[in-house]
C-alpha positions, 0 to 999 in steps of 0.5 A: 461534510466534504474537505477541500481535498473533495472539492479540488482534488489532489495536487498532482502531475498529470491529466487524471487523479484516478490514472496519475495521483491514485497510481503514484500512490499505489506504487508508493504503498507496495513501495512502503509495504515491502520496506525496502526500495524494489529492483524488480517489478511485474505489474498487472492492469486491470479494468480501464487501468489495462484499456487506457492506462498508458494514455493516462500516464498510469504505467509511469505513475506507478512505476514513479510511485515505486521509485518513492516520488509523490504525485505533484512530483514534475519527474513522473512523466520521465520515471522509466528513465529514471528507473533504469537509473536506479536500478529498478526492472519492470514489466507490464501484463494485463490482470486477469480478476474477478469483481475488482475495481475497474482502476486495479493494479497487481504489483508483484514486487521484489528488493535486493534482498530477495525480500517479495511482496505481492499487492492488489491495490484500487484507484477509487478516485480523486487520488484515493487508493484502497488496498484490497490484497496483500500476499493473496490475503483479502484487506482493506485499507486506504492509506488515509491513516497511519497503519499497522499490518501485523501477521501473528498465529492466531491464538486466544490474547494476541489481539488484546497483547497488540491493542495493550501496547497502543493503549498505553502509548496512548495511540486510537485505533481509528479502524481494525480488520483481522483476517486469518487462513484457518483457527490457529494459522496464520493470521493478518492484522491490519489497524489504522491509528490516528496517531502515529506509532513510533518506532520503540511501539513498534519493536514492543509489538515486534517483540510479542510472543508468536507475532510473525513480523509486522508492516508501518504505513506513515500516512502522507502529511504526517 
């Protein structure tokens, strides 16, 4: 059944929702994913993203999306500005990747700290994006749900550790992927939830034994 968000499409600032809306929305990922406002950023286009981007408005929409703007914003047209008034440095190249969506986006993302984030992210229309990399590990996400990325060792329980702590906070697991290097490395766990997972939840995931650190997306609209 088609919502109204089918229907129309996203409320936003700009001539395409692929180009303008799913941008906006990336950069705000890599923004919410690194946890901390960035101050530096490279970002590779991809596909018609690299061929027609800059007349769609989609190197400022990203770059918008970094400075945490939404995509009915009325700022976005003027984000390069805007980010040099904030303190935020980019740059532009033309990704070079293999089967990716045609509306693709590398950012390599850094904040004050020295705290580095590298994602791969798709525009897949009527503003929808799709996370599909996150620091060179494969995911799958879109940001439609509240979601929990988790990097742990991966050893027997972990898994059944997590999910306790959401189950007796009463939080639905609406969708959940693992990806891992290698039997007893590094692991990721990426959990989409119907509710949103409040802080104290969060520090008890934390808090579990071999959990590396762990990531919070809190959808728009929530």
């Amino acid at each position: 059944m088609l919502d109204i968000f089918d229907i129309l499409g996203p409320v936003m600032v700009g001539p395409s929702s692929s180009h303008t809306a799913g941008a906006v929305r990336i950069g705000r990922m890599a923004r919410t994913l690194l946890g901390k406002p960035p101050v530096k950023a490279e970002i590779g286009l991809y596909g018609s993203f690299a061929e027609t981007g800059q007349g769609h408005g989609t190197d400022r929409a990203l770059v918008a999306g970094l400075l945490g703007l939404r995509p009915d914003n009325l700022d976005i047209p003027r984000s390069f500005d805007l980010a040099a008034e904030r303190g935020l440095s980019f740059s532009f190249y033309t990704a070079r990747l293999r089967e990716a969506h045609p509306n693709t986006a590398v950012l390599t993302v850094e904040d004050a700290d020295g705290g580095k984030l590298v994602m791969q992210a798709a525009s897949t229309g009527g503003g929808r994006i799709r996370v599909d990399k996150l620091n060179g590990v494969d995911v799958s996400f879109t940001g439609g749900f509240n979601t929990l990325i988790i990097r742990h060792l991966d050893i027997e329980g972990e898994v059944a550790e997590v999910t306790r702590e959401l189950s007796n906070a009463k939080i639905n697991i609406a969708n959940m992927n693992l990806c891992r290097s290698r039997r007893g490395g590094d692991a990721l766990m990426v959990i989409e939830t119907d509710q949103r997972v409040p802080p104290v939840v969060r520090i008890l995931i934390k808090e579990l034994k071999d959990i590396r650190d762990i990531t919070y997306y809190e959808k728009e609209g929530d």
